[in-house]
C-alpha positions, 0 to 999 in steps of 0.5 A, a space after each residue: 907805891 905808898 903815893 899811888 895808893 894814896 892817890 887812888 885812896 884819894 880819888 875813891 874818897 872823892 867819888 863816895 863824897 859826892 855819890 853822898 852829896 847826889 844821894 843828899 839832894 836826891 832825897 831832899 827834892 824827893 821830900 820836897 815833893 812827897 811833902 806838899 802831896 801829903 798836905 793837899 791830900 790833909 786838905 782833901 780829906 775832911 777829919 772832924 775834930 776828936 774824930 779818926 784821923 782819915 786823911 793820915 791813915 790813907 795817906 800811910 797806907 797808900 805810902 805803904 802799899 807803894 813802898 813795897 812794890 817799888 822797892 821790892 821791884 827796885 831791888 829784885 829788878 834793878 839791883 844796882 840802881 840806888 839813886 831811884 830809890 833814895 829819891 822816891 823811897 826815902 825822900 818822897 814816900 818818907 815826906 809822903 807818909 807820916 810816922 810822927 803825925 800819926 803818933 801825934 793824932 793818936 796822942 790827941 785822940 787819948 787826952 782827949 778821952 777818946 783812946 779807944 778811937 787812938 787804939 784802933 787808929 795805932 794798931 789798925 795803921 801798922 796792921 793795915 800798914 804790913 799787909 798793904 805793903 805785903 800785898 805791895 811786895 806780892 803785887 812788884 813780884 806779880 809784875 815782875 813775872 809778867 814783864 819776865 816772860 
């Protein structure tokens, strides 16, 4: 009895293991992805410098919007599918969208004299970040319902 138990305890230990390592890897080729996107739409999108950071905050925010029908309509319409969002959610929207560049950028913009442009840039990006993702959430459930019926 106490072998048997330890087999099985065995065999769901090497499951988890490797639903870990498929999640892993799943993540890291969906940054790989979301990373060199966010870089060309930086090339794209011309900042000058001391000036609002454009190509940070529309990148973000179309993170956002995105995030909130893909996950809302992942979680509500396809519940059990786990790998589809590790790989677009958290690997290519978290390569995609940048927290850490935009504290930088709004770093930046204070010791340069201009914390007022870094102000609006902060609060208007999560502002803007909750309603886009909002709207998101509202757009999958819209979809949803169609697709329902």
């Amino acid at each position: 009895m106490v072998l048997r138990e330890r087999l099985r305890s065995a065999g769901h230990t090497d499951a988890r293991r490797r639903s870990r390592v498929i999640t892993l890897v799943l993540i890291a080729i969906g940054g790989a992805l979301g990373a060199p996107v966010r870089y060309e739409i930086a090339q794209l999108v011309h900042v000058p410098k001391d000036g609002f950071p454009w190509a940070t905050f529309w990148t973000n925010l179309s993170g956002a919007l995105v995030l909130g029908f893909f996950v809302t309509l992942m979680v509500e319409r396809f519940p059990t599918s786990r790998y589809p969002r590790m790989f677009f959610a958290v690997g290519f929207l978290g390569a995609y969208t940048t927290f850490s560049t935009m504290a930088v950028e709004t770093d930046l913009l204070a010791k340069n004299g201009h914390a007022a442009t870094g102000a609006v840039y902060l609060g208007g990006s999560v502002v803007a970040g909750l309603v886009v993702c909002f709207a998101g959430i509202l757009l999958a459930r819209a979809v949803s319902r169609i697709g329902a019926s």
